[in-house]
Each structure stands twice: as structure tokens, then as C-alpha cells.
N, CA, C and O atoms as a Tripos MOL2 file, in Angstrom:
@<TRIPOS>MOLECULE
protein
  248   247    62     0     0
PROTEIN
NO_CHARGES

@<TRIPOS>ATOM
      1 N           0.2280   10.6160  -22.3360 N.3       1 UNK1
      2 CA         -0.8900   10.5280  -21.4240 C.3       1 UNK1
      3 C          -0.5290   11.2530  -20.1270 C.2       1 UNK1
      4 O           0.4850   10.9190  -19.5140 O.2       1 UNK1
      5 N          -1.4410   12.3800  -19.6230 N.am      2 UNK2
      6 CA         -1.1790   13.0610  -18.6130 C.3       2 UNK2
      7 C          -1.6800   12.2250  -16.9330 C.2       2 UNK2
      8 O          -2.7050   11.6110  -16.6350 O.2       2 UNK2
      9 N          -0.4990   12.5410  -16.1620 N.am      3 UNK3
     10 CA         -1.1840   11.4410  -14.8980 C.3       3 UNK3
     11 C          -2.0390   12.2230  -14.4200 C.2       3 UNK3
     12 O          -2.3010   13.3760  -14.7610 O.2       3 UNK3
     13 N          -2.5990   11.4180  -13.4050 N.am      4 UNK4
     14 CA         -4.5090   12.2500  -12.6360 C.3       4 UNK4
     15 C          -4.1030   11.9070  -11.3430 C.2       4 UNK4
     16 O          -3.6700   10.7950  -11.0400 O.2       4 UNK4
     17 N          -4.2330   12.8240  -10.5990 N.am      5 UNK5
     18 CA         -3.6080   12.5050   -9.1750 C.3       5 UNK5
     19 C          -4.4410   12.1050   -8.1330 C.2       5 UNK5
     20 O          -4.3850   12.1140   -6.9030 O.2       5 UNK5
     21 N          -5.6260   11.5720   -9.4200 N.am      6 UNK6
     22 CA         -6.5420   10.5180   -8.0880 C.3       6 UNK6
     23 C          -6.0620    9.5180   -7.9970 C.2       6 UNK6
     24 O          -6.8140    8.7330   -7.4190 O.2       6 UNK6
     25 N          -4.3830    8.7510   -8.5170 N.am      7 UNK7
     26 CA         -4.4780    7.2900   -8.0550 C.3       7 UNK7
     27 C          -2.7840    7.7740   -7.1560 C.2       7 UNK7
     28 O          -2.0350    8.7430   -7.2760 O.2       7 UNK7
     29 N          -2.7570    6.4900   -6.2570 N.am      8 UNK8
     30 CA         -1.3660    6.2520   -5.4000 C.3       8 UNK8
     31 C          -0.8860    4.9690   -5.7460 C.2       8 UNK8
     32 O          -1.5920    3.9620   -5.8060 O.2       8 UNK8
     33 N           0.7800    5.0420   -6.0580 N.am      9 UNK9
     34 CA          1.2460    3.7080   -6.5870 C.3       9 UNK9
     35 C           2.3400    3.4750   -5.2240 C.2       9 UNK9
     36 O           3.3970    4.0850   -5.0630 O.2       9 UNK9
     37 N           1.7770    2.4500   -4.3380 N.am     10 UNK10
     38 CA          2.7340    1.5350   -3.3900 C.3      10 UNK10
     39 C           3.0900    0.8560   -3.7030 C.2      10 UNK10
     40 O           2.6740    0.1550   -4.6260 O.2      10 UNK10
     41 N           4.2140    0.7140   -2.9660 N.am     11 UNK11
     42 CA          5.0690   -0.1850   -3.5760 C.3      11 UNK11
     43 C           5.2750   -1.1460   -2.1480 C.2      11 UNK11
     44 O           5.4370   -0.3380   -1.2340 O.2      11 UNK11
     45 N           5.3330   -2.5990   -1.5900 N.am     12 UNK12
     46 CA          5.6820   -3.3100   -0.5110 C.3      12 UNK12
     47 C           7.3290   -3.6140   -0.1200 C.2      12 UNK12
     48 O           7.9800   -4.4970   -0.6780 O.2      12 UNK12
     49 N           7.7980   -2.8350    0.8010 N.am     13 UNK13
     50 CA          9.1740   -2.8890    0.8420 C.3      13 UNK13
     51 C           9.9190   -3.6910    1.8230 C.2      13 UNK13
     52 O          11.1320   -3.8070    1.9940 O.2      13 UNK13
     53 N           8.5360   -4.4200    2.6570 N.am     14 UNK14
     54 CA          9.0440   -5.1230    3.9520 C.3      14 UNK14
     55 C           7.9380   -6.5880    3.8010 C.2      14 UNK14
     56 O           6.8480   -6.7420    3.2500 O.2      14 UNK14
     57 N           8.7560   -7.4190    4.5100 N.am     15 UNK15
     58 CA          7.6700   -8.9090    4.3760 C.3      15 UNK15
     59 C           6.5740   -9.1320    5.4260 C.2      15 UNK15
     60 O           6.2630   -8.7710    6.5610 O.2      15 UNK15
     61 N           6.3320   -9.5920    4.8460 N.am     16 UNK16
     62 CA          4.6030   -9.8320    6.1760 C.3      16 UNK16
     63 C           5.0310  -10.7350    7.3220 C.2      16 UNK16
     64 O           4.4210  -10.5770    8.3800 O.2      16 UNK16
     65 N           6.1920  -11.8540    7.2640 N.am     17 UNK17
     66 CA          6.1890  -12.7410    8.9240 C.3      17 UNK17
     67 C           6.6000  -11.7370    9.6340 C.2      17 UNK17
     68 O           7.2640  -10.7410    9.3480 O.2      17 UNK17
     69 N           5.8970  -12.3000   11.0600 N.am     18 UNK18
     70 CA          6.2210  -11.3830   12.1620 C.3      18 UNK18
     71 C           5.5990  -10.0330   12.3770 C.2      18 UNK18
     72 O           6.1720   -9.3500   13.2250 O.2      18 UNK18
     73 N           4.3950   -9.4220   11.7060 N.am     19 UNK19
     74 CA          3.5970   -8.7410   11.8090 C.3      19 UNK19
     75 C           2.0210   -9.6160   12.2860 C.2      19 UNK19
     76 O           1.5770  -10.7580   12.1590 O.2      19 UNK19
     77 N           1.6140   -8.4840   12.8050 N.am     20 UNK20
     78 CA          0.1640   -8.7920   13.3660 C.3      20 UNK20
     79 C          -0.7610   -9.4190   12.1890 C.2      20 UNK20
     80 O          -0.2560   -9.5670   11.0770 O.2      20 UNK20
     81 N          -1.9820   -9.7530   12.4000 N.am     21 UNK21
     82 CA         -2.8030   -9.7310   11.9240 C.3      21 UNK21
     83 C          -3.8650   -8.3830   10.9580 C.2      21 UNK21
     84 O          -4.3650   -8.5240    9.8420 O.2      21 UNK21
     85 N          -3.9190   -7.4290   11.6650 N.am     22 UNK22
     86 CA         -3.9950   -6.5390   11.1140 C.3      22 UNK22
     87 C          -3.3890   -5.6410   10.3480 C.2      22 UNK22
     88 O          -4.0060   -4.9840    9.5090 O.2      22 UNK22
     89 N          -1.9620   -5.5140   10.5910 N.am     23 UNK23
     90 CA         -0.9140   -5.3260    9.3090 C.3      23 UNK23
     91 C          -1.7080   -5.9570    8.4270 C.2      23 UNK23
     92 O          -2.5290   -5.4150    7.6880 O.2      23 UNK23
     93 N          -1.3930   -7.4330    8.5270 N.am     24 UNK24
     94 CA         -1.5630   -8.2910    7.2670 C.3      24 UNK24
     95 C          -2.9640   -7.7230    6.7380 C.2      24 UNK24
     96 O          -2.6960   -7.2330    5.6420 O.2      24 UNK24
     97 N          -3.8210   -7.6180    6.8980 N.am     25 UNK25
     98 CA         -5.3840   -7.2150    6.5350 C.3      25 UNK25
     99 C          -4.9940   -6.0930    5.4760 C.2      25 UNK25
    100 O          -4.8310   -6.2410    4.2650 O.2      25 UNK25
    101 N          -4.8860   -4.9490    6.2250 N.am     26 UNK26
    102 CA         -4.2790   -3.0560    5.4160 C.3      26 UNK26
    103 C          -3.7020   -4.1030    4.4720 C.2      26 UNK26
    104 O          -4.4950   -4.5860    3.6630 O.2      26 UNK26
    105 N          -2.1120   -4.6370    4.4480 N.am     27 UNK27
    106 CA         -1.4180   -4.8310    3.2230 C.3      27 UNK27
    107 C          -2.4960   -5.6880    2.0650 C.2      27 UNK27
    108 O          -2.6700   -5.4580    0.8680 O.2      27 UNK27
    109 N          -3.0480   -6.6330    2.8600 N.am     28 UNK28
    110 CA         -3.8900   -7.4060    1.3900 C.3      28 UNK28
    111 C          -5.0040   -6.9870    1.0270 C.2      28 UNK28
    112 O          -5.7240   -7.5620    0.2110 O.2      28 UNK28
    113 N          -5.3780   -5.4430    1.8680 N.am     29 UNK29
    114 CA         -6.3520   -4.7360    1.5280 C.3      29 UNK29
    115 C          -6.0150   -3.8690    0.5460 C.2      29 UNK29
    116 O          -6.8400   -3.8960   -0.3680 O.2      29 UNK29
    117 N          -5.1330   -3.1190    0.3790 N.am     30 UNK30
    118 CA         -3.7700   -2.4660   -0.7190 C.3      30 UNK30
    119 C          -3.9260   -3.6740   -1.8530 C.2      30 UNK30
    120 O          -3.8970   -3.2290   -3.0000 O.2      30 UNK30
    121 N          -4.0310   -4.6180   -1.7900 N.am     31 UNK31
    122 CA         -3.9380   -5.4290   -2.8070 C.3      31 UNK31
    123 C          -2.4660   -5.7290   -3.2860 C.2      31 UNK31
    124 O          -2.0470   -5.8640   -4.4360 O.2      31 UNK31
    125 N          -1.8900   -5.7870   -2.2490 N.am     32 UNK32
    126 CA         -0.5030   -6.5160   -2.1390 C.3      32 UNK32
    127 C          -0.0370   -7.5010   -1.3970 C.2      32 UNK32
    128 O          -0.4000   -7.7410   -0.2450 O.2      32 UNK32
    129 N           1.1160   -8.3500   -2.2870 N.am     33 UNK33
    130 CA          1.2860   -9.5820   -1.6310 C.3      33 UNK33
    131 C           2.5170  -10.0370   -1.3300 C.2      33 UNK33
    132 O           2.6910  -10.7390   -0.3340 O.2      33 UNK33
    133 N           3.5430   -9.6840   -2.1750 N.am     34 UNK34
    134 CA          4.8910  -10.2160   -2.2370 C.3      34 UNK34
    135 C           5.5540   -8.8240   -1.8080 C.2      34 UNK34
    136 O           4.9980   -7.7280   -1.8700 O.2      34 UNK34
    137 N           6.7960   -9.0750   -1.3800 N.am     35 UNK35
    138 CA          8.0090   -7.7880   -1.2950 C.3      35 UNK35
    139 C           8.4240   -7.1260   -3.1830 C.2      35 UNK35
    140 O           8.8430   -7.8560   -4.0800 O.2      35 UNK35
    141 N           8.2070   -5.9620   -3.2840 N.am     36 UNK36
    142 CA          7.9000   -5.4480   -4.3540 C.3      36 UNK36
    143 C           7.2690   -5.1810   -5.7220 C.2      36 UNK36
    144 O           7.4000   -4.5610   -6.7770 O.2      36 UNK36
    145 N           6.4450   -6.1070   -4.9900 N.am     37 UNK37
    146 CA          5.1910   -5.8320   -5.9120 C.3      37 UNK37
    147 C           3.9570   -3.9900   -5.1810 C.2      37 UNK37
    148 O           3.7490   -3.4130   -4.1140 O.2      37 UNK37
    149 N           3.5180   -3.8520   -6.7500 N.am     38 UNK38
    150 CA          3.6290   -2.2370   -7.2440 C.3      38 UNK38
    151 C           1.9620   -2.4010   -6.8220 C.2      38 UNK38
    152 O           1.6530   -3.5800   -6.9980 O.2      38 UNK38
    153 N           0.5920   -1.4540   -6.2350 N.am     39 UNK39
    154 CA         -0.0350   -1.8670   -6.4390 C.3      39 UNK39
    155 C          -0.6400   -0.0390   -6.9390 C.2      39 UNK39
    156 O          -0.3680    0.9420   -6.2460 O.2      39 UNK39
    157 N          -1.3830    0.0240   -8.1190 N.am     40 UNK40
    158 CA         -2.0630    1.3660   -7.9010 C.3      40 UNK40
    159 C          -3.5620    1.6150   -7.5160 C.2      40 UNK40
    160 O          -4.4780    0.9900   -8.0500 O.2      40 UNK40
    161 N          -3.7390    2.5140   -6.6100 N.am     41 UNK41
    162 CA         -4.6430    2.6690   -5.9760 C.3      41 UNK41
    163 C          -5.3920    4.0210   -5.9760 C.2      41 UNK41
    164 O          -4.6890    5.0290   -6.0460 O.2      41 UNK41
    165 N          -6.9350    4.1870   -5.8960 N.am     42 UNK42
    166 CA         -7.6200    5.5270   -5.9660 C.3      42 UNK42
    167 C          -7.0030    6.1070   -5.1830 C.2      42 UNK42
    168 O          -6.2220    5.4360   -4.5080 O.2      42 UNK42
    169 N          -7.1000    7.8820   -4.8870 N.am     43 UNK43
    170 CA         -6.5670    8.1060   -3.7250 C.3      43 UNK43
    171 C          -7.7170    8.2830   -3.1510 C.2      43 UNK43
    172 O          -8.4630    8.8380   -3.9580 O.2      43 UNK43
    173 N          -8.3220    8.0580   -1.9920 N.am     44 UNK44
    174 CA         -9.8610    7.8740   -1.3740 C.3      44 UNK44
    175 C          -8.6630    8.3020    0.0340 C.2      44 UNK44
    176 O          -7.4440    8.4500    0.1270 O.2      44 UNK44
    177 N          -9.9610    8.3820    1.0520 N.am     45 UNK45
    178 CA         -9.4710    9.0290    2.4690 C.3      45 UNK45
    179 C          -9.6530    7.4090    3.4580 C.2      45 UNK45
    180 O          -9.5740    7.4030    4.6860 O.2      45 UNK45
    181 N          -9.9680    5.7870    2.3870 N.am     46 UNK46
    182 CA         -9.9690    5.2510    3.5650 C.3      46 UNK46
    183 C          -8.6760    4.7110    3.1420 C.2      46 UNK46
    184 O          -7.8700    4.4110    4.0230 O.2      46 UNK46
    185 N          -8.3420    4.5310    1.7950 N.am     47 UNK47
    186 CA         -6.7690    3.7920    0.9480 C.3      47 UNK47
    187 C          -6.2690    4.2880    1.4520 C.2      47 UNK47
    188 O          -5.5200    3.5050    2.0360 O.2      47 UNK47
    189 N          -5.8840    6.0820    1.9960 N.am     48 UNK48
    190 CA         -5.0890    6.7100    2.5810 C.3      48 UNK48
    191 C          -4.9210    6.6020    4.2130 C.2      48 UNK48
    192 O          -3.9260    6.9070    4.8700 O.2      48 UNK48
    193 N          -5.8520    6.2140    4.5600 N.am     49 UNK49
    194 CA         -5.5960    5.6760    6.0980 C.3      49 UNK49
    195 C          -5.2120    4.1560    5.9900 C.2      49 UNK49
    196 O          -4.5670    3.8890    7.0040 O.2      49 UNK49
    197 N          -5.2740    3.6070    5.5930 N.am     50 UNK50
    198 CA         -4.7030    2.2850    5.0520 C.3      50 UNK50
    199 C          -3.3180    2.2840    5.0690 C.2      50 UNK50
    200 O          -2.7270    1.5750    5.8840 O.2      50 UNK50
    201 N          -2.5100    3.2280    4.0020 N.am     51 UNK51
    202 CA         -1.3250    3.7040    4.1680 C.3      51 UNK51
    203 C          -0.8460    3.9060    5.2670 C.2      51 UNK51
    204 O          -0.1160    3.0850    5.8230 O.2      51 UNK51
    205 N          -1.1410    4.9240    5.7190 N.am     52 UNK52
    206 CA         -0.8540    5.7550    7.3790 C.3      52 UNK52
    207 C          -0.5440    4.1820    8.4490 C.2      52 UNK52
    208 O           0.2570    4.0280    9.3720 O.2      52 UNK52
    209 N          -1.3010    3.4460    7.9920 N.am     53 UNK53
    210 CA         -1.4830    2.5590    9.4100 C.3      53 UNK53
    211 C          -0.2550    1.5100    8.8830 C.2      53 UNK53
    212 O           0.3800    0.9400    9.7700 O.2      53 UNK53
    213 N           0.0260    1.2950    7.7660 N.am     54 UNK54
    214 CA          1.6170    0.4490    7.6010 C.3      54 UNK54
    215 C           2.3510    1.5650    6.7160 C.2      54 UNK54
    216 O           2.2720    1.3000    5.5170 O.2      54 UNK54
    217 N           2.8740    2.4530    6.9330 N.am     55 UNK55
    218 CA          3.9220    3.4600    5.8640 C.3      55 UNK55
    219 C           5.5760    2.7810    6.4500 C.2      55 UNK55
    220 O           6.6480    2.9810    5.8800 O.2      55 UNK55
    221 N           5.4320    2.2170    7.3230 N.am     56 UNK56
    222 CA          6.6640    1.4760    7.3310 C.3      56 UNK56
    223 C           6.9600    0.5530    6.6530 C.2      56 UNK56
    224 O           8.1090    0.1160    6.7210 O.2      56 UNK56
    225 N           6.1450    0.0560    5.9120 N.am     57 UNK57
    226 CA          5.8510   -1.3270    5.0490 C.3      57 UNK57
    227 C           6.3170   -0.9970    3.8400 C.2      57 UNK57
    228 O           6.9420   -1.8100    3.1600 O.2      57 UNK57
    229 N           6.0010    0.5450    3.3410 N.am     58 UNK58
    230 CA          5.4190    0.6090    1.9460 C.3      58 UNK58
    231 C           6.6580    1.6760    1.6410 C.2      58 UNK58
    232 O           7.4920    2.0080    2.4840 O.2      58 UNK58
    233 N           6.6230    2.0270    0.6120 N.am     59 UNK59
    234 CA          6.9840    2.6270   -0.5060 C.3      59 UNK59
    235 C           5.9000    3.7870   -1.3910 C.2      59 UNK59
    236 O           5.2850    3.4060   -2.3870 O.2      59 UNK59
    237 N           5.8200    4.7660   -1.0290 N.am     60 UNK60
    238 CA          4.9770    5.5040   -2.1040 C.3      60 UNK60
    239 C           5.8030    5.8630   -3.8040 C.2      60 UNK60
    240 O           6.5660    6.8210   -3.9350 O.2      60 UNK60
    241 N           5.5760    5.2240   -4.5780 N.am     61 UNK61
    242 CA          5.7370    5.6110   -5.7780 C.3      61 UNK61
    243 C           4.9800    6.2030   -6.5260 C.2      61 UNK61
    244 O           3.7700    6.0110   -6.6460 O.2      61 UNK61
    245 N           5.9910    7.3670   -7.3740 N.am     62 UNK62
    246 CA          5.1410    8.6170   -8.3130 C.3      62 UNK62
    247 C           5.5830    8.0130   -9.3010 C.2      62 UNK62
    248 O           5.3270    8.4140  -10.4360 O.2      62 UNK62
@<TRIPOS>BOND
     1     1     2 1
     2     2     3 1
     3     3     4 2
     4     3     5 am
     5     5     6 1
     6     6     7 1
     7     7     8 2
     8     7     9 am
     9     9    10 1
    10    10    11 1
    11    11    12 2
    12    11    13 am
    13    13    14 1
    14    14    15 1
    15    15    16 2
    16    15    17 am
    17    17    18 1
    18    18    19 1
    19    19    20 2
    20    19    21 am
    21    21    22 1
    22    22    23 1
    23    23    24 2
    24    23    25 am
    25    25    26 1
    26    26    27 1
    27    27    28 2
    28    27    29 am
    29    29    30 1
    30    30    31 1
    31    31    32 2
    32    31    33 am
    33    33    34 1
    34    34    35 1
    35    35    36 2
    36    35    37 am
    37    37    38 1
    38    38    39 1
    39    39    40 2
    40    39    41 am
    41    41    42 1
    42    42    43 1
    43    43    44 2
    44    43    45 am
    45    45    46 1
    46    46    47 1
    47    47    48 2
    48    47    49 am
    49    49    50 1
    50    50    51 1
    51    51    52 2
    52    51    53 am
    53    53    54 1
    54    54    55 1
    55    55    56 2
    56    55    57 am
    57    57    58 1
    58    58    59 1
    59    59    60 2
    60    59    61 am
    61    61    62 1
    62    62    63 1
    63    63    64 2
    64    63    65 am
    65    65    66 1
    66    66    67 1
    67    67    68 2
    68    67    69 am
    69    69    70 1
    70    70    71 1
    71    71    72 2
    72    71    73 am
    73    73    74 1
    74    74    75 1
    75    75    76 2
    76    75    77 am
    77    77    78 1
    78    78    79 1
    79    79    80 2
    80    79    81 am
    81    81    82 1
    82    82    83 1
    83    83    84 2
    84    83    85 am
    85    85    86 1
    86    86    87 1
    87    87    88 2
    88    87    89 am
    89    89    90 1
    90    90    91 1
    91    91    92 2
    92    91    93 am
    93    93    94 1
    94    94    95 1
    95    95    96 2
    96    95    97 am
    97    97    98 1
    98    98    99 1
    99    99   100 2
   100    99   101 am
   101   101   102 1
   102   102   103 1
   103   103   104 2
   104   103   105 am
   105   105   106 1
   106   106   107 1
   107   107   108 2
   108   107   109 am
   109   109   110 1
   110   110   111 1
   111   111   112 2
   112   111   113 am
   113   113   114 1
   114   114   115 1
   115   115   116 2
   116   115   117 am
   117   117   118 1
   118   118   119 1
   119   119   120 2
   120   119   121 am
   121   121   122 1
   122   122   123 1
   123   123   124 2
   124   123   125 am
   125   125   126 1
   126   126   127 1
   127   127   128 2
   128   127   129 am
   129   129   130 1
   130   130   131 1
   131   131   132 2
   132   131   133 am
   133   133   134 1
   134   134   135 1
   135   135   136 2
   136   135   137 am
   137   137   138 1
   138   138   139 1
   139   139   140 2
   140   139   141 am
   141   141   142 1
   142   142   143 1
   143   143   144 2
   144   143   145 am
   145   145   146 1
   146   146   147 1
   147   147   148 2
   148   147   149 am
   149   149   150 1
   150   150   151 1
   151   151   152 2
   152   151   153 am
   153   153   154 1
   154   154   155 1
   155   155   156 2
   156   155   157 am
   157   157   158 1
   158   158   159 1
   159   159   160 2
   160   159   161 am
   161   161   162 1
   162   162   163 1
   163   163   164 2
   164   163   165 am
   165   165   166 1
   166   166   167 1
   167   167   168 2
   168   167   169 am
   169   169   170 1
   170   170   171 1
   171   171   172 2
   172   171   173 am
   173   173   174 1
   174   174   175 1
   175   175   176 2
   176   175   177 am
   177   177   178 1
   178   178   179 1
   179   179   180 2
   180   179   181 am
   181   181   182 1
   182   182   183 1
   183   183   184 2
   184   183   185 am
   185   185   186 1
   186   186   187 1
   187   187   188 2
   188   187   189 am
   189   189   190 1
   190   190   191 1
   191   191   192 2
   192   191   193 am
   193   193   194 1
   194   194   195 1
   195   195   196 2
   196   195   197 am
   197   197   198 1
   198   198   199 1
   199   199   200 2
   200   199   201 am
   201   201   202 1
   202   202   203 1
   203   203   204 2
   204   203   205 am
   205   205   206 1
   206   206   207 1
   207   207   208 2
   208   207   209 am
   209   209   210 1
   210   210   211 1
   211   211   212 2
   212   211   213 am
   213   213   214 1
   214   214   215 1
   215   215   216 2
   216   215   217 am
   217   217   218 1
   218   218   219 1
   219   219   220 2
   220   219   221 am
   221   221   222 1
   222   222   223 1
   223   223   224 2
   224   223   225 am
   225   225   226 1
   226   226   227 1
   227   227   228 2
   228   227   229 am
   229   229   230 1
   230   230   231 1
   231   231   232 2
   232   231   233 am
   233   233   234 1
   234   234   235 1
   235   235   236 2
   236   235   237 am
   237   237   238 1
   238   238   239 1
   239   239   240 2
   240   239   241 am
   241   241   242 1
   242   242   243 1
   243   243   244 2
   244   243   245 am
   245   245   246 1
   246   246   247 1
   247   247   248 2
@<TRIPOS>SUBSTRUCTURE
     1 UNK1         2 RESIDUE 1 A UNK
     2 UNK2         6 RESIDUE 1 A UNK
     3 UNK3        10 RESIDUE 1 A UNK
     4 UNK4        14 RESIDUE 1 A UNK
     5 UNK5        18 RESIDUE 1 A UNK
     6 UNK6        22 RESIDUE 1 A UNK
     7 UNK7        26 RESIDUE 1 A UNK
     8 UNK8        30 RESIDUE 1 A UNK
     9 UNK9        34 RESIDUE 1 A UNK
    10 UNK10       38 RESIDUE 1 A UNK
    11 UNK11       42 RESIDUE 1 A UNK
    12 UNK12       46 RESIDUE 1 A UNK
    13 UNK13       50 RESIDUE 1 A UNK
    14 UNK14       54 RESIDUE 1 A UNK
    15 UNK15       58 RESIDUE 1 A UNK
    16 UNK16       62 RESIDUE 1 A UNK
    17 UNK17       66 RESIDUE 1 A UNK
    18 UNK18       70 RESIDUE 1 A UNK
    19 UNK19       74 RESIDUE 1 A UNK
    20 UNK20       78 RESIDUE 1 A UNK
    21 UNK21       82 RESIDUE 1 A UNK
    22 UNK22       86 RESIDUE 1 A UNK
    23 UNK23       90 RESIDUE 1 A UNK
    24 UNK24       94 RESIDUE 1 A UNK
    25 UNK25       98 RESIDUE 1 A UNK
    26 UNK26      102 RESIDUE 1 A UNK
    27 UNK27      106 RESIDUE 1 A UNK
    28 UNK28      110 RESIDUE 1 A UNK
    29 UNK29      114 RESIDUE 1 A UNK
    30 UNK30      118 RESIDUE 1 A UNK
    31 UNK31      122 RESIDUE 1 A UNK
    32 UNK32      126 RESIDUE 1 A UNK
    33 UNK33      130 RESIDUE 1 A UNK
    34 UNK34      134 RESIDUE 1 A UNK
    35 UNK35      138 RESIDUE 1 A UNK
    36 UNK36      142 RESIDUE 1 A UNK
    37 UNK37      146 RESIDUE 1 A UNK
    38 UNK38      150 RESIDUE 1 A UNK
    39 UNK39      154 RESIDUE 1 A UNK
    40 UNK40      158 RESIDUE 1 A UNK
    41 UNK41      162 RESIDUE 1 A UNK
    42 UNK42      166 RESIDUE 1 A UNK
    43 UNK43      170 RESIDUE 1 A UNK
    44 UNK44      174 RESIDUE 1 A UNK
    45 UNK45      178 RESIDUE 1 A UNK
    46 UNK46      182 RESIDUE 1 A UNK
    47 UNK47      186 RESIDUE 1 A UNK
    48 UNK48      190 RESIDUE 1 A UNK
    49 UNK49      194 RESIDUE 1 A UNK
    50 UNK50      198 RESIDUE 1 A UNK
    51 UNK51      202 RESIDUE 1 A UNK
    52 UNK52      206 RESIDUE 1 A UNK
    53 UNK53      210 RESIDUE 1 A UNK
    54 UNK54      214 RESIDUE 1 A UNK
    55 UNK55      218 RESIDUE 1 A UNK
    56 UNK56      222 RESIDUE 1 A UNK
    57 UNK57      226 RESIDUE 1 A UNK
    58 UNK58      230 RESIDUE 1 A UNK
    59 UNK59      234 RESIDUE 1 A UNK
    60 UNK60      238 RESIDUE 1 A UNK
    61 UNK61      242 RESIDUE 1 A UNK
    62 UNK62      246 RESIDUE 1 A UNK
């Protein structure tokens, strides 16, 4: 099966205490919850600003 490079697979590499509120929002908007859990996602231009706003958090996996 050939991959389609409309989706992005994050990965959560840092824990949620001690972040804002809005961190927390982006990450459970990603549809992630625990420290390494995988989530795949369309690539859309708002998922991708989503990213941008915690990439310290995350992990991009290919």
C-alpha cells in the first residue's frame, strides 16, 4: 500500500502538567492524550497550525 501525503502522524513527546490551557486544547485537539501515543492526522492548513503552536510537544512521524 502506497502512503498519500495527505495525512501527518504525531507523535506526543512531552506531558501536559504545567502547560497552559491552550496547549492543552491544540494537544486534545490532535487527538492526543498520553506521552506517546501516535495520532494520524489530515494534513489541512488548520491541523498544521495546530502543530506549529505545540512542535515542542510533538514528534512528527513518517
Amino acid at each position: 500500500m502506497a502512503k498519500t501525503s495527505s495525512t501527518i502522524k504525531v507523535k506526543l513527546v512531552k506531558g501536559l502538567p504545567g502547560t497552559t490551557k491552550g496547549v492543552q486544547a491544540n494537544v486534545r485537539g490532535l487527538g492526543l492524550r498520553k506521552v506517546g501515543q501516535v495520532s494520524e492526522l489530515e494534513n489541512t492548513p488548520s491541523v498544521r497550525g495546530m502543530i506549529k503552536k505545540i512542535i515542542h510537544m510533538l514528534k512528527v512521524v513518517e
